[in-house]
Backbone of each chain as ProteinMPNN parsed JSONL, in Angstrom:
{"seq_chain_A": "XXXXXXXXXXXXXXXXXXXXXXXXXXXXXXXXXXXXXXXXXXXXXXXXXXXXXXXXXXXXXXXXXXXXXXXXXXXXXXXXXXXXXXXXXXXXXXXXXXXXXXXXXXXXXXXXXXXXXXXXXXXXXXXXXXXXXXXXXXXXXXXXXXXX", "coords_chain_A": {"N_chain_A": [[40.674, -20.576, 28.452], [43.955, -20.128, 27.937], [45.661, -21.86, 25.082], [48.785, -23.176, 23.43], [49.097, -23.457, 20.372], [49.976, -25.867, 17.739], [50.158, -24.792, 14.605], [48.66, -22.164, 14.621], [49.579, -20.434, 17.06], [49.428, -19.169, 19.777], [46.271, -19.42, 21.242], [42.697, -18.835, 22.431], [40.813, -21.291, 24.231], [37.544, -21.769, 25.258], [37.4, -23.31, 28.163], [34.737, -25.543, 28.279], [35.137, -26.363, 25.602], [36.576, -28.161, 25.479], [37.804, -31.032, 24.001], [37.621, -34.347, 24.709], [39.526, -37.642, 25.124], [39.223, -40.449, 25.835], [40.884, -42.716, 25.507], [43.106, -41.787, 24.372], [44.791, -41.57, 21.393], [45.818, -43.419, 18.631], [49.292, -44.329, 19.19], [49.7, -41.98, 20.519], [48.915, -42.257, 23.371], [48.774, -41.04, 25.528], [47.872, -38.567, 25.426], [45.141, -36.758, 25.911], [42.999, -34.862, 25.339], [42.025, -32.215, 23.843], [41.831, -29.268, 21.658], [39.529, -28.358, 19.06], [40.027, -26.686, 16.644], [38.913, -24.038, 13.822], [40.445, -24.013, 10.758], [40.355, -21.537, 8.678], [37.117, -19.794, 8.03], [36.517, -20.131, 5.341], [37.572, -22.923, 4.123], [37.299, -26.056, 4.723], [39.096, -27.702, 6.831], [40.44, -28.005, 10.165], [42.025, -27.638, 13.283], [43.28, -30.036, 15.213], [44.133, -29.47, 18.526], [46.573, -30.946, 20.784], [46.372, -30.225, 24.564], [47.726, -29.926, 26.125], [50.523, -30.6, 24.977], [52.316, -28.591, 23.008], [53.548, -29.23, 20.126], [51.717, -31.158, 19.238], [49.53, -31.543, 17.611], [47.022, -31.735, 15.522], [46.084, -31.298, 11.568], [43.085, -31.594, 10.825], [40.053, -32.453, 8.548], [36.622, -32.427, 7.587], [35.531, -35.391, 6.27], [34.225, -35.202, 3.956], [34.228, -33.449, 1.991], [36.372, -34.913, 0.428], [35.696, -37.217, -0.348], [32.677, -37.628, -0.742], [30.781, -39.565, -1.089], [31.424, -41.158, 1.616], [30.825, -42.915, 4.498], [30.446, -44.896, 7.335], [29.426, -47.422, 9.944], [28.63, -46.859, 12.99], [30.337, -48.566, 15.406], [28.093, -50.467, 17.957], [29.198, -50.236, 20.982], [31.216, -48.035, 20.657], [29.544, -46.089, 20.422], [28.001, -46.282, 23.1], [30.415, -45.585, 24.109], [31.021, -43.508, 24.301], [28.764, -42.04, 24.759], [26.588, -41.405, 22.96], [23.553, -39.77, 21.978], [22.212, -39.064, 20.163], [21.805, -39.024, 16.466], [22.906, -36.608, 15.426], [24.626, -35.153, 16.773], [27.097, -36.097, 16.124], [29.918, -35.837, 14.722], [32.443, -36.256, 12.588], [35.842, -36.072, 11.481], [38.777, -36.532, 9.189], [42.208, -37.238, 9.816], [45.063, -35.199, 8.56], [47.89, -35.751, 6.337], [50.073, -34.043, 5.47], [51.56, -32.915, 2.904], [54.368, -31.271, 0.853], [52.815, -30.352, -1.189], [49.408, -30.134, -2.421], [48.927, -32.057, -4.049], [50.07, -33.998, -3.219], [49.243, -34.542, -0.604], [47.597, -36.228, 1.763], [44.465, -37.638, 3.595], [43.456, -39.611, 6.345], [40.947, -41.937, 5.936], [40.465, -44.261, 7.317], [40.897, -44.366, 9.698], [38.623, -42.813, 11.13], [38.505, -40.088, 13.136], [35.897, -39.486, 15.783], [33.319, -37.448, 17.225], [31.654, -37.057, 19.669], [29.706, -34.016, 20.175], [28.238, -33.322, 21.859], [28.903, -34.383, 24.221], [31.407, -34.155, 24.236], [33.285, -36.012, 24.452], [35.315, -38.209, 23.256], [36.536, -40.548, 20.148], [39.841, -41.714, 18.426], [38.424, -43.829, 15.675], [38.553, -47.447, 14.187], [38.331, -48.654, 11.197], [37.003, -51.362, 10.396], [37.873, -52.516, 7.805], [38.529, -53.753, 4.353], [39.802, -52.638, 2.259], [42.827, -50.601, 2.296], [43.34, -48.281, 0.84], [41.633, -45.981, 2.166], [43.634, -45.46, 3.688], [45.193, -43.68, 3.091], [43.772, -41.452, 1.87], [43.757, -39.59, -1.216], [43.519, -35.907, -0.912], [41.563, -34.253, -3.021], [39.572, -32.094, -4.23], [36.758, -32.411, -4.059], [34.504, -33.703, -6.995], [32.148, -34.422, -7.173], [30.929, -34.245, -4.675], [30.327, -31.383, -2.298], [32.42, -29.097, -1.171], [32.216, -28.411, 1.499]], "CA_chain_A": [[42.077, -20.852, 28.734], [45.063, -20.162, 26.681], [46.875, -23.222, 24.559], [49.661, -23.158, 22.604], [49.071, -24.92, 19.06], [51.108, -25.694, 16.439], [49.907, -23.688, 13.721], [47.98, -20.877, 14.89], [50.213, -19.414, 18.048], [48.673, -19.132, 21.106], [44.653, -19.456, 20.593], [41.877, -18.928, 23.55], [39.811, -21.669, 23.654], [36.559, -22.239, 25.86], [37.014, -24.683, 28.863], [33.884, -26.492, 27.867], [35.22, -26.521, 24.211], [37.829, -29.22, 25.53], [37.521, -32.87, 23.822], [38.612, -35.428, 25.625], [39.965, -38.921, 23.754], [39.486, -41.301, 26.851], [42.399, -43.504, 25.247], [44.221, -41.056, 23.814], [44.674, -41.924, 20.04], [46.625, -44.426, 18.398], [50.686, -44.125, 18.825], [49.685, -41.157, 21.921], [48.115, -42.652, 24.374], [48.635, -39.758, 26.864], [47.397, -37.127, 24.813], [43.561, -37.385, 25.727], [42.252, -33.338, 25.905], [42.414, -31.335, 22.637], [40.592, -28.231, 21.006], [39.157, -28.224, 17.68], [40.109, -25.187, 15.933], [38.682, -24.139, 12.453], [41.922, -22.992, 10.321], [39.457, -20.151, 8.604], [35.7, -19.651, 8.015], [36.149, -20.484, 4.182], [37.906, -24.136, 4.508], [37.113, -27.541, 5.353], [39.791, -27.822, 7.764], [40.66, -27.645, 11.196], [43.541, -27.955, 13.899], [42.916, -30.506, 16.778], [45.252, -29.493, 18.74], [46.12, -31.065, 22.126], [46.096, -29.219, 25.235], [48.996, -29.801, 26.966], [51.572, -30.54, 24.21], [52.163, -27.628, 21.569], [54.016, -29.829, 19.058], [50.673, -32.575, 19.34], [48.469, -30.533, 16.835], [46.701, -32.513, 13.593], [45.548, -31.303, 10.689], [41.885, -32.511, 10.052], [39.059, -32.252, 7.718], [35.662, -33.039, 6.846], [35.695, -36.278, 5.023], [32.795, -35.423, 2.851], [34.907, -32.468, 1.289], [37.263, -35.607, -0.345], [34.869, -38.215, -0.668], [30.769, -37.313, -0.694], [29.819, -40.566, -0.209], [32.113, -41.536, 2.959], [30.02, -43.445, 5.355], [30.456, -46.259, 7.956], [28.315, -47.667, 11.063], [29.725, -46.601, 14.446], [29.887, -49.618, 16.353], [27.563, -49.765, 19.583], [29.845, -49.976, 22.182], [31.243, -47.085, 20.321], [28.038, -45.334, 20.822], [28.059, -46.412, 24.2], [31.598, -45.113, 25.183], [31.082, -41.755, 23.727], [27.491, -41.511, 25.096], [26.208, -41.242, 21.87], [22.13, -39.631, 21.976], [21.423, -38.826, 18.542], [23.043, -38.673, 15.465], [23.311, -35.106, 14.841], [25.548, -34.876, 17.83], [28.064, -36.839, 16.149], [30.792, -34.894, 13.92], [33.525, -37.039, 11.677], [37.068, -35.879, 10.849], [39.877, -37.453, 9.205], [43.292, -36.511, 9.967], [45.86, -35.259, 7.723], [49.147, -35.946, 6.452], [50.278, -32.729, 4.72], [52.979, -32.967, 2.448], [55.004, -30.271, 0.718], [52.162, -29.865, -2.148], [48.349, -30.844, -1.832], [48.672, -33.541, -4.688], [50.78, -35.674, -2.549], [48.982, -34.588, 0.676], [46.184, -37.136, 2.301], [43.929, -37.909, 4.598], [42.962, -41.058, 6.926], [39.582, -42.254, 6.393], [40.651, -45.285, 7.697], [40.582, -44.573, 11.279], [38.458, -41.694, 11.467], [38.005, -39.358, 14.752], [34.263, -39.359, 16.197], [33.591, -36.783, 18.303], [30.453, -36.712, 20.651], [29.3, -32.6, 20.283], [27.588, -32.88, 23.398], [29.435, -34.514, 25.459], [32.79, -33.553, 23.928], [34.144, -37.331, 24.327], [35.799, -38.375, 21.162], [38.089, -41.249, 19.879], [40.015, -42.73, 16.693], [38.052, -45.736, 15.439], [39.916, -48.107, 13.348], [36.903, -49.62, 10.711], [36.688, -52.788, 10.057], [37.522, -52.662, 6.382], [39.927, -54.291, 3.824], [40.138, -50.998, 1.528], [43.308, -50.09, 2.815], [43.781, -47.218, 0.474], [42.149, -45.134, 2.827], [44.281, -44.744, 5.176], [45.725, -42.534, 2.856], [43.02, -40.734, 0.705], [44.009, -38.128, -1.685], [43.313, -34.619, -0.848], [41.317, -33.186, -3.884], [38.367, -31.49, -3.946], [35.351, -34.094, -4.527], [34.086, -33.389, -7.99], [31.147, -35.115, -7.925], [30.623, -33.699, -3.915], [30.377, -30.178, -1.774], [33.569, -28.887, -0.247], [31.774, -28.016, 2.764]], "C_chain_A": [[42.908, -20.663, 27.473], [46.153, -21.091, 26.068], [48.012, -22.399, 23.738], [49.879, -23.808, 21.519], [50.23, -24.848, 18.385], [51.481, -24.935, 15.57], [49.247, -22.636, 13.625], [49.096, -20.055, 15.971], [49.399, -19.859, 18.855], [46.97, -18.703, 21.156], [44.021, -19.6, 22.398], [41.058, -19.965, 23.818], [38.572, -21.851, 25.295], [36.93, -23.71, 26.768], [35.925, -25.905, 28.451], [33.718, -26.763, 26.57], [35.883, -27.982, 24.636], [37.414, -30.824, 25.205], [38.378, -33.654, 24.577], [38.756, -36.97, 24.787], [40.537, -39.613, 25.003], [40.505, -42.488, 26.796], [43.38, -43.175, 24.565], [43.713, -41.223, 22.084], [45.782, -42.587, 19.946], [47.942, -44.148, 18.105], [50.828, -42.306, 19.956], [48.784, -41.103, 22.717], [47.857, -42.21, 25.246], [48.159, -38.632, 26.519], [45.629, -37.359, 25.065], [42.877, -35.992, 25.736], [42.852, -32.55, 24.312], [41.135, -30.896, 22.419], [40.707, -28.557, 19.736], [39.235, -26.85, 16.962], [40.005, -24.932, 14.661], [39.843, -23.064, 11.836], [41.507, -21.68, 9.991], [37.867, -20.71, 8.364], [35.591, -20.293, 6.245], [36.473, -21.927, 3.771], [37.042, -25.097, 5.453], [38.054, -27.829, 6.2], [40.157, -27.442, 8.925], [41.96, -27.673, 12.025], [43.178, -28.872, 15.142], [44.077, -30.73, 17.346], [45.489, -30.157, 20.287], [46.349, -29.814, 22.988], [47.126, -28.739, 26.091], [50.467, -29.75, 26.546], [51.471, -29.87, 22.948], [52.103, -28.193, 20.08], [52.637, -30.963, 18.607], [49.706, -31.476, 18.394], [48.388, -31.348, 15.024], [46.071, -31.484, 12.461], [44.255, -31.907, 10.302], [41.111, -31.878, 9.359], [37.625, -32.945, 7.784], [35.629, -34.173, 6.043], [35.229, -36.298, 3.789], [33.364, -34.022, 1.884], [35.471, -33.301, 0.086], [36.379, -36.632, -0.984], [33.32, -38.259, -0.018], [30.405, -38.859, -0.709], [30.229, -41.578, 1.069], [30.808, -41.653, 3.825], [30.677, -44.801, 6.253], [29.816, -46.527, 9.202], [29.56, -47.654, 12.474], [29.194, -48.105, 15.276], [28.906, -49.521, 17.835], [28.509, -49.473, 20.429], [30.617, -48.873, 22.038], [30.35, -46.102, 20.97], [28.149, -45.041, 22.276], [29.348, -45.208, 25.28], [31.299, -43.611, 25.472], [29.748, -41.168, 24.064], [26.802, -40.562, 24.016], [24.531, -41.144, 22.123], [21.453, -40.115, 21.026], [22.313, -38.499, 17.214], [23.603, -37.61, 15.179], [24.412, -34.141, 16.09], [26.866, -35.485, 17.364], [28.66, -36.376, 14.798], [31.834, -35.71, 13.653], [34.521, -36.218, 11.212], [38.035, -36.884, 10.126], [41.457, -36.421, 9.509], [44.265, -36.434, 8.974], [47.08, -35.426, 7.738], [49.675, -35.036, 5.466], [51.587, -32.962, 4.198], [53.446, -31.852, 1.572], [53.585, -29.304, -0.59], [50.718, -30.819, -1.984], [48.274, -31.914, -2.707], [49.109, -34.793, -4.143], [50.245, -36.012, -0.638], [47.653, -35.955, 0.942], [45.71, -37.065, 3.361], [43.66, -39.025, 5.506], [41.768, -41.066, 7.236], [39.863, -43.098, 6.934], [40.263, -45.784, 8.853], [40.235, -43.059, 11.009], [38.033, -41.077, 12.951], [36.835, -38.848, 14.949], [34.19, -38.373, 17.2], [32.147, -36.369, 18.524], [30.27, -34.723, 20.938], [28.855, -32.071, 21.402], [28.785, -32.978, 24.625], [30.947, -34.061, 25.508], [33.868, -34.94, 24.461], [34.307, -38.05, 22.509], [36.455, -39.661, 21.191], [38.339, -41.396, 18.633], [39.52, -43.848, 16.375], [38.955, -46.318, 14.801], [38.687, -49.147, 12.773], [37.964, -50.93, 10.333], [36.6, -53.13, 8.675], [38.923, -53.278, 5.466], [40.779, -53.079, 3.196], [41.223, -50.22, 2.315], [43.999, -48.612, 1.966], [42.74, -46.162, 1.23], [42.573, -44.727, 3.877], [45.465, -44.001, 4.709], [45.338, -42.048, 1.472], [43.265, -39.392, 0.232], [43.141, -37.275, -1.532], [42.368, -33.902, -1.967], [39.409, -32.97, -3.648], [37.395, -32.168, -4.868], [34.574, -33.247, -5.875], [32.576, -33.6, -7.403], [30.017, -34.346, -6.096], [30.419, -32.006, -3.702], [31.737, -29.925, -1.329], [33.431, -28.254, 0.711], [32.054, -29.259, 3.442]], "O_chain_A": [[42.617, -20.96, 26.314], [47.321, -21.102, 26.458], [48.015, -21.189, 23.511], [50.733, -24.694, 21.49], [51.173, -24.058, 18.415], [52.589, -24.411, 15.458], [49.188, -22.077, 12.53], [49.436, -18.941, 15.572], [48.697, -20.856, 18.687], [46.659, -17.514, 21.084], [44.581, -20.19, 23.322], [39.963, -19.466, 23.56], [39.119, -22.072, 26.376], [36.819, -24.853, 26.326], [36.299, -27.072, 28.334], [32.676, -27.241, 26.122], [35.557, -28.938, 23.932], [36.857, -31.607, 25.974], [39.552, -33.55, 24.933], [37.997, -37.244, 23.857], [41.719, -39.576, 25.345], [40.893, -43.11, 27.785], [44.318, -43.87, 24.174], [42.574, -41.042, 21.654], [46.671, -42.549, 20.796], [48.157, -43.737, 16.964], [51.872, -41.661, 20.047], [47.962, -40.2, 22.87], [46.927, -42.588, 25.958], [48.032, -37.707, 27.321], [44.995, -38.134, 24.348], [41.842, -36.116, 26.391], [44.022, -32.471, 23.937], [40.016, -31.365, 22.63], [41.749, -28.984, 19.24], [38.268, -26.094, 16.867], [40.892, -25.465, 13.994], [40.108, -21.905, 12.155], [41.945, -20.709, 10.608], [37.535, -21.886, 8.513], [34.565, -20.903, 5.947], [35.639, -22.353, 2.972], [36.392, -24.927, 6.485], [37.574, -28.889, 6.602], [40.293, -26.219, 8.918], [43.007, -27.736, 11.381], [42.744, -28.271, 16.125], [44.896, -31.612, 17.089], [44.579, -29.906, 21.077], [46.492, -28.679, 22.533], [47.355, -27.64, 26.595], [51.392, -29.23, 27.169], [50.81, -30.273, 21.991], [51.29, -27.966, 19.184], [52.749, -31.545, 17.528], [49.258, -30.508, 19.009], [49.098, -31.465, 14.026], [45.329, -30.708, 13.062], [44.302, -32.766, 9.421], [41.258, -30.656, 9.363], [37.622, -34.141, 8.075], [35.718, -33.878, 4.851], [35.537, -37.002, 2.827], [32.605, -33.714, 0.965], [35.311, -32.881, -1.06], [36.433, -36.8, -2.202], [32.97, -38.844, 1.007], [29.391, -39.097, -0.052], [29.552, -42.537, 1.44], [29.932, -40.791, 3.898], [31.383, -45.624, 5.669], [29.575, -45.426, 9.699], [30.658, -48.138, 12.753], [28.077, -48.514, 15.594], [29.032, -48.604, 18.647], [28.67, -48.273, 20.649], [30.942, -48.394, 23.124], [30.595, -45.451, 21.985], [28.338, -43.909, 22.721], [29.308, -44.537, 26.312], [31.336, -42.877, 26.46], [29.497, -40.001, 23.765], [26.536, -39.365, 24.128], [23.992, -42.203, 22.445], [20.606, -40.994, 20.875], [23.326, -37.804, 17.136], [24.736, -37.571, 14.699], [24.76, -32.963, 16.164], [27.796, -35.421, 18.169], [27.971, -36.504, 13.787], [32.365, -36.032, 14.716], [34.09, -35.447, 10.354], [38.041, -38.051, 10.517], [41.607, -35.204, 9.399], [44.488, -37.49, 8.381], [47.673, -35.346, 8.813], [49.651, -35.556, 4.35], [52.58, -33.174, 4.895], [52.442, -31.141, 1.52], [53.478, -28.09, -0.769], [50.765, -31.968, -1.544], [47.58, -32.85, -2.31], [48.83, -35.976, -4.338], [50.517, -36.898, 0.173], [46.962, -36.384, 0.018], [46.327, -36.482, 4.253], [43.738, -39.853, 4.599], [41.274, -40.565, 8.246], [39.117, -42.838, 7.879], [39.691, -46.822, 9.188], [41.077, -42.2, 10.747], [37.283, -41.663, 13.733], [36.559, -37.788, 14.386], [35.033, -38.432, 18.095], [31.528, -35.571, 17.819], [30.775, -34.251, 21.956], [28.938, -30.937, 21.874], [29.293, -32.215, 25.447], [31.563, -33.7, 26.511], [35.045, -34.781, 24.786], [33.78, -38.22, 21.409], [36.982, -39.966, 22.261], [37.492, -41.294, 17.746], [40.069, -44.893, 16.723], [40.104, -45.878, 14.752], [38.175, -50.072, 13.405], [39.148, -51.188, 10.118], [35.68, -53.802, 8.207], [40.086, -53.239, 5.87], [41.913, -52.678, 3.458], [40.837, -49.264, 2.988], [44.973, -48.001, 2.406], [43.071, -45.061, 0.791], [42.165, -43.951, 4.741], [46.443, -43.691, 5.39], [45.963, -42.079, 0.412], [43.109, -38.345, 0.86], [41.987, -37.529, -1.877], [42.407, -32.684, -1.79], [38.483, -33.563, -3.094], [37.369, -32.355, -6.084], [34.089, -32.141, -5.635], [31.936, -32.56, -7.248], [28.828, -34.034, -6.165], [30.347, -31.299, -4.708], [32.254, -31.007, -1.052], [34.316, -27.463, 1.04], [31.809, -29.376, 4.643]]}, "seq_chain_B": "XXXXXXXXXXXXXXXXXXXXXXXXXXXXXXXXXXXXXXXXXXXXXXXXXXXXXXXXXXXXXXXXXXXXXX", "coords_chain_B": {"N_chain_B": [[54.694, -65.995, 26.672], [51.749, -67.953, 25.865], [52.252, -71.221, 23.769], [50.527, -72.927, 22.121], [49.497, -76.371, 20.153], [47.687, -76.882, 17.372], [45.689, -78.586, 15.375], [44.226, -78.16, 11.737], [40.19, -77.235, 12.109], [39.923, -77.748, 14.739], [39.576, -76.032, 17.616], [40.24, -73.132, 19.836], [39.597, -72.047, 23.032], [39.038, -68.629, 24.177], [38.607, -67.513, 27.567], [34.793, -67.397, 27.851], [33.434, -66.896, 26.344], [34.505, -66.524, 23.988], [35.557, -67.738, 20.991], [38.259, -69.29, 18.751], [39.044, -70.547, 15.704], [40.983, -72.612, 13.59], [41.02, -72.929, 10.674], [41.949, -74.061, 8.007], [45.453, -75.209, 6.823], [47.9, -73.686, 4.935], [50.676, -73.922, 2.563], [52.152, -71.461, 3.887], [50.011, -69.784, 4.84], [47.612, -69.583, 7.232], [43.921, -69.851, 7.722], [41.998, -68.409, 9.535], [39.195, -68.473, 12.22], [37.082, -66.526, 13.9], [35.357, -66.338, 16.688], [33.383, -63.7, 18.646], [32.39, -61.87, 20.576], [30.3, -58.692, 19.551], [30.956, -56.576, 20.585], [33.727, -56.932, 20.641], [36.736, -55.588, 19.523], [38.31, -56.396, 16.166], [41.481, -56.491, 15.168], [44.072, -56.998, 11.897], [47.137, -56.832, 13.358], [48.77, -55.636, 12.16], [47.747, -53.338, 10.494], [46.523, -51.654, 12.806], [49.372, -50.642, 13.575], [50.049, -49.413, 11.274], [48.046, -46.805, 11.457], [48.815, -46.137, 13.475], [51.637, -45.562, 12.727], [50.557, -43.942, 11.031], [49.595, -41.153, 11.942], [52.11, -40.454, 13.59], [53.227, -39.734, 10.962], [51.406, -37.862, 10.072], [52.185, -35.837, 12.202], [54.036, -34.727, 11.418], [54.375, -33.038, 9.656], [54.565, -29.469, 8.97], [54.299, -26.935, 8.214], [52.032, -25.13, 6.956], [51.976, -25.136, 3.83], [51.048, -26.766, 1.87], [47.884, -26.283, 2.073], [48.142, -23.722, 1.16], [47.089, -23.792, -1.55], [44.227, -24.793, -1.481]], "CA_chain_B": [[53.987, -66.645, 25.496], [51.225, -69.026, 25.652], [51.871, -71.626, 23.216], [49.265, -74.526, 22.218], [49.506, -76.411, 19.073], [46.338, -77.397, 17.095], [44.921, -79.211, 13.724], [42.681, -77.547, 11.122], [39.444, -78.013, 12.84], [40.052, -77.353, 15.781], [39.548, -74.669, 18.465], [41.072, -72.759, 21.329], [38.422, -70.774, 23.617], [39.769, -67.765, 25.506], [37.435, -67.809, 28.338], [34.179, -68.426, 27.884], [32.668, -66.365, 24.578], [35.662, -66.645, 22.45], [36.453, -69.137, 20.235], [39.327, -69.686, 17.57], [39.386, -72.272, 15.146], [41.96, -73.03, 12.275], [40.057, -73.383, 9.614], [42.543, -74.267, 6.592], [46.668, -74.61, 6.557], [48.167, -73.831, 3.496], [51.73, -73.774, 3.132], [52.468, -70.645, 5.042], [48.799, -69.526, 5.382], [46.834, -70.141, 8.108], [43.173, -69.389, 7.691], [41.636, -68.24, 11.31], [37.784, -68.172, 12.065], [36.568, -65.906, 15.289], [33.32, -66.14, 17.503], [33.609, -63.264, 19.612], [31.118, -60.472, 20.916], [30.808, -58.025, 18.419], [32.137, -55.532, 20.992], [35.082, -57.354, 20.655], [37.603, -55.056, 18.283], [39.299, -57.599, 16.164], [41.876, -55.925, 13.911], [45.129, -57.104, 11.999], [48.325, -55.915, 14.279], [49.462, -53.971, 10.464], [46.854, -52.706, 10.174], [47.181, -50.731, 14.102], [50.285, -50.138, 13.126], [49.416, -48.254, 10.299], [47.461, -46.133, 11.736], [49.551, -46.006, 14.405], [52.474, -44.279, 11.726], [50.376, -42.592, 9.92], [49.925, -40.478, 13.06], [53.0, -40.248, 13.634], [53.751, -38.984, 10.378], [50.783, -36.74, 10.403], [52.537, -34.517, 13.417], [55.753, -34.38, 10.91], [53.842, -31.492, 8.782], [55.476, -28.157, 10.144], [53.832, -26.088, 8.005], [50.56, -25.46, 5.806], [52.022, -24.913, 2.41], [50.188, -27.528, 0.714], [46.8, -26.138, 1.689], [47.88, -22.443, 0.028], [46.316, -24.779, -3.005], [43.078, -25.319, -1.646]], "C_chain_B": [[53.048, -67.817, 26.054], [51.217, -70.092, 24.314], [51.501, -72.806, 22.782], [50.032, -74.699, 20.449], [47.665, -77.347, 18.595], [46.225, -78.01, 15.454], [43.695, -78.465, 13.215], [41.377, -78.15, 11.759], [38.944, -77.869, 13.705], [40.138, -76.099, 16.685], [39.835, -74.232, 19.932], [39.723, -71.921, 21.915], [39.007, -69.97, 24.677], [38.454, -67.479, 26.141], [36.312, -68.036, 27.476], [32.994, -68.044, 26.714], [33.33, -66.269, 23.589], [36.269, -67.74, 22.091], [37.327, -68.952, 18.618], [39.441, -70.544, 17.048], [40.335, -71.876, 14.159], [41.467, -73.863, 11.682], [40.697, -74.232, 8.529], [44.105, -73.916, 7.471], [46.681, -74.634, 5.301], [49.068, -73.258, 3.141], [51.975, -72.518, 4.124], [51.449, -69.268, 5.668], [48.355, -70.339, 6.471], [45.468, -69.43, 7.879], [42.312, -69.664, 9.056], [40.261, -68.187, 11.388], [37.631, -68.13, 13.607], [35.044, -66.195, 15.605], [33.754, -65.504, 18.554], [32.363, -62.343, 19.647], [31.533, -59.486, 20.148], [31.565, -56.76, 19.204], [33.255, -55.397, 20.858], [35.677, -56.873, 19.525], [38.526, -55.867, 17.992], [40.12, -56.786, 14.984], [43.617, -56.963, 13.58], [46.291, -56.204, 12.47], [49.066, -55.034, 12.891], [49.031, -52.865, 10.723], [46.454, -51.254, 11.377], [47.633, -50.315, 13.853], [50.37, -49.384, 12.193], [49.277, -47.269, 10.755], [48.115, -45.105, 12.995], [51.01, -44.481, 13.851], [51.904, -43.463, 11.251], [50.102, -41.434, 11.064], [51.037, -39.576, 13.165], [53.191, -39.059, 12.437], [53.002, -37.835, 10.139], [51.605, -35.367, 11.054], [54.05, -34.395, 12.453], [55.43, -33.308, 10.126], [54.464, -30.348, 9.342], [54.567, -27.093, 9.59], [52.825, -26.381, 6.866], [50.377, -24.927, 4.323], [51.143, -25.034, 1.738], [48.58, -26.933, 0.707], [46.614, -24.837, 1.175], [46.871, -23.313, -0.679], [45.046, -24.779, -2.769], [42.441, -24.335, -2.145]], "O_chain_B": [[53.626, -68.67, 26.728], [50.199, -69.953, 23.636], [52.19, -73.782, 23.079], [50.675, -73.9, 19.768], [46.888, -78.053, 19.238], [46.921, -77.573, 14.537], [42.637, -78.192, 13.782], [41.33, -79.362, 11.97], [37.72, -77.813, 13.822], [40.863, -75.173, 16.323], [39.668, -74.904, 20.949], [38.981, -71.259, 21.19], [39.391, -70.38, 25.772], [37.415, -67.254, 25.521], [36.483, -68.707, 26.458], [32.014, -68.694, 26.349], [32.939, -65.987, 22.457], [37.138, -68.456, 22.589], [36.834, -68.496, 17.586], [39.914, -71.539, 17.598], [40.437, -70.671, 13.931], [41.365, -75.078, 11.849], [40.003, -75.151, 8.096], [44.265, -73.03, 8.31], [45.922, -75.252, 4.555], [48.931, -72.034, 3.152], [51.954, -72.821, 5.317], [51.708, -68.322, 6.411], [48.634, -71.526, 6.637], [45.648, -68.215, 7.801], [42.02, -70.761, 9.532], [39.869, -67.711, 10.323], [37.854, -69.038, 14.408], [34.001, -66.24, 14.954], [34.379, -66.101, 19.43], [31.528, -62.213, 18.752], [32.72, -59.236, 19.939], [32.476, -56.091, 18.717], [33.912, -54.356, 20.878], [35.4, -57.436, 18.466], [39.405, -56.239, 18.769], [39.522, -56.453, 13.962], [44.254, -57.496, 14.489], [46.426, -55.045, 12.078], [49.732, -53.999, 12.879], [49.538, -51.792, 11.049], [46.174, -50.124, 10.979], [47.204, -49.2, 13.558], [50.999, -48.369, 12.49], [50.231, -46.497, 10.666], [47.974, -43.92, 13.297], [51.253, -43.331, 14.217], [52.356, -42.353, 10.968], [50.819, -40.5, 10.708], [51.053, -38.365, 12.944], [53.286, -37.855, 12.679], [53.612, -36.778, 9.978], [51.645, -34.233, 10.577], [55.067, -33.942, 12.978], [56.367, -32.543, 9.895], [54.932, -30.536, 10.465], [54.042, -26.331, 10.403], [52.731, -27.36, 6.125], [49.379, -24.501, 3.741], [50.477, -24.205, 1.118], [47.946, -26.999, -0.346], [45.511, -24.473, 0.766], [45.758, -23.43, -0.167], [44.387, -24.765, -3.809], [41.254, -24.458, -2.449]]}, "name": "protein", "num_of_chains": 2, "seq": "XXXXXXXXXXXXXXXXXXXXXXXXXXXXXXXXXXXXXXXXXXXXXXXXXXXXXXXXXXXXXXXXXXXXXXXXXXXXXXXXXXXXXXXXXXXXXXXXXXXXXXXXXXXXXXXXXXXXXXXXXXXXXXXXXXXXXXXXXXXXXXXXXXXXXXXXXXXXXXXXXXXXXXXXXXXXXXXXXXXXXXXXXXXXXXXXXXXXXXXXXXXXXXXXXXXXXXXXXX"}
């Protein structure tokens, strides 16, 4: 089928590419169906764009591009919602907030977006942490990490 | 609005696996202590909210200057 993103134009994507975000995400609660689109082949970044609204299109990344040792425990009922198998089915973004130059741009580990590979059910978590700097982690390319 | 009043100490139970106590006042602290099922997502309403804007401001990007840079 053919969407309409934000920043690509009009992109093809695979019916059975389509994620679904059974409560939407936090602040668009009606938006629940978006493709994942990789911006290019040499980047850590993607476009999840929704499916139905052009203007609805994020910016995400890899977390492990910004911060190599980003980790946190998916809650069960998490697990549960998203019909979670095995771990290697389970793919982490954060979303960005792009600002005019990448020193001031960030990301949100904060609430990052889980997304079930198999089943293609996804949502935004929202951890359970005090560390509220990241819910807006600078952008630079992890020294000490990969930028894969 | 439901509202009860209570003494440090003391606890409210919303039905019949959740309990609230008020642990500590202190002038315009209140310190809260939960017993809920860990399913139960307990977050501060900011802290939503947050997340909630940063969203928001996420979809205010128009274009992908900043990642020329990467």
């Amino acid at each position: 089928m053919n969407i309409q993103t934000k920043f690509l134009g009009a992109v093809d994507v695979k019916e059975e590419a389509i994620i679904t975000f059974p409560e939407g995400i936090p602040g668009f609660h009606d938006e629940t169906q978006f493709a994942l689109i990789p911006l290019n082949e040499t980047s850590p970044f993607l476009v999840l764009q929704s499916v139905k609204t052009e203007k609805v299109g994020f910016m995400v990344a890899t977390p492990y591009a910004f911060k190599a040792d980003y980790s946190f425990d998916l809650p069960q009922d998490d697990v549960v919602q998203l019909a979670i198998e095995q771990p290697e089915d389970v793919f982490v973004y954060g979303i960005l907030t792009l600002k005019d130059t990448l020193v001031e741009s960030t990301i949100n580990l904060l609430a990052p977006v889980v997304i079930n590979e198999k089943t293609k059910l996804a949502k935004q978590l929202v951890l359970p942490t005090e560390d509220e700097k990241l819910l807006r982690y600078p952008i630079k390319k992890a020294a000490e990490g990969s930028a894969k | 609005m439901l509202v009860l009043t209570r003494k440090p100490g003391e606890t409210l139970m919303l039905g019949e696996d959740i309990q609230v106590k008020i642990i500590s006042v202190d002038g315009d602290q209140v310190k809260i202590g939960i017993d809920a099922p860990r399913a139960l997502k307990i977050y501060r309403r900011e802290v939503y909210e947050a997340i909630q804007q940063e969203n928001k401001a996420a979809l205010e990007a128009s274009d992908l200057r900043a990642l020329k840079e990467w």
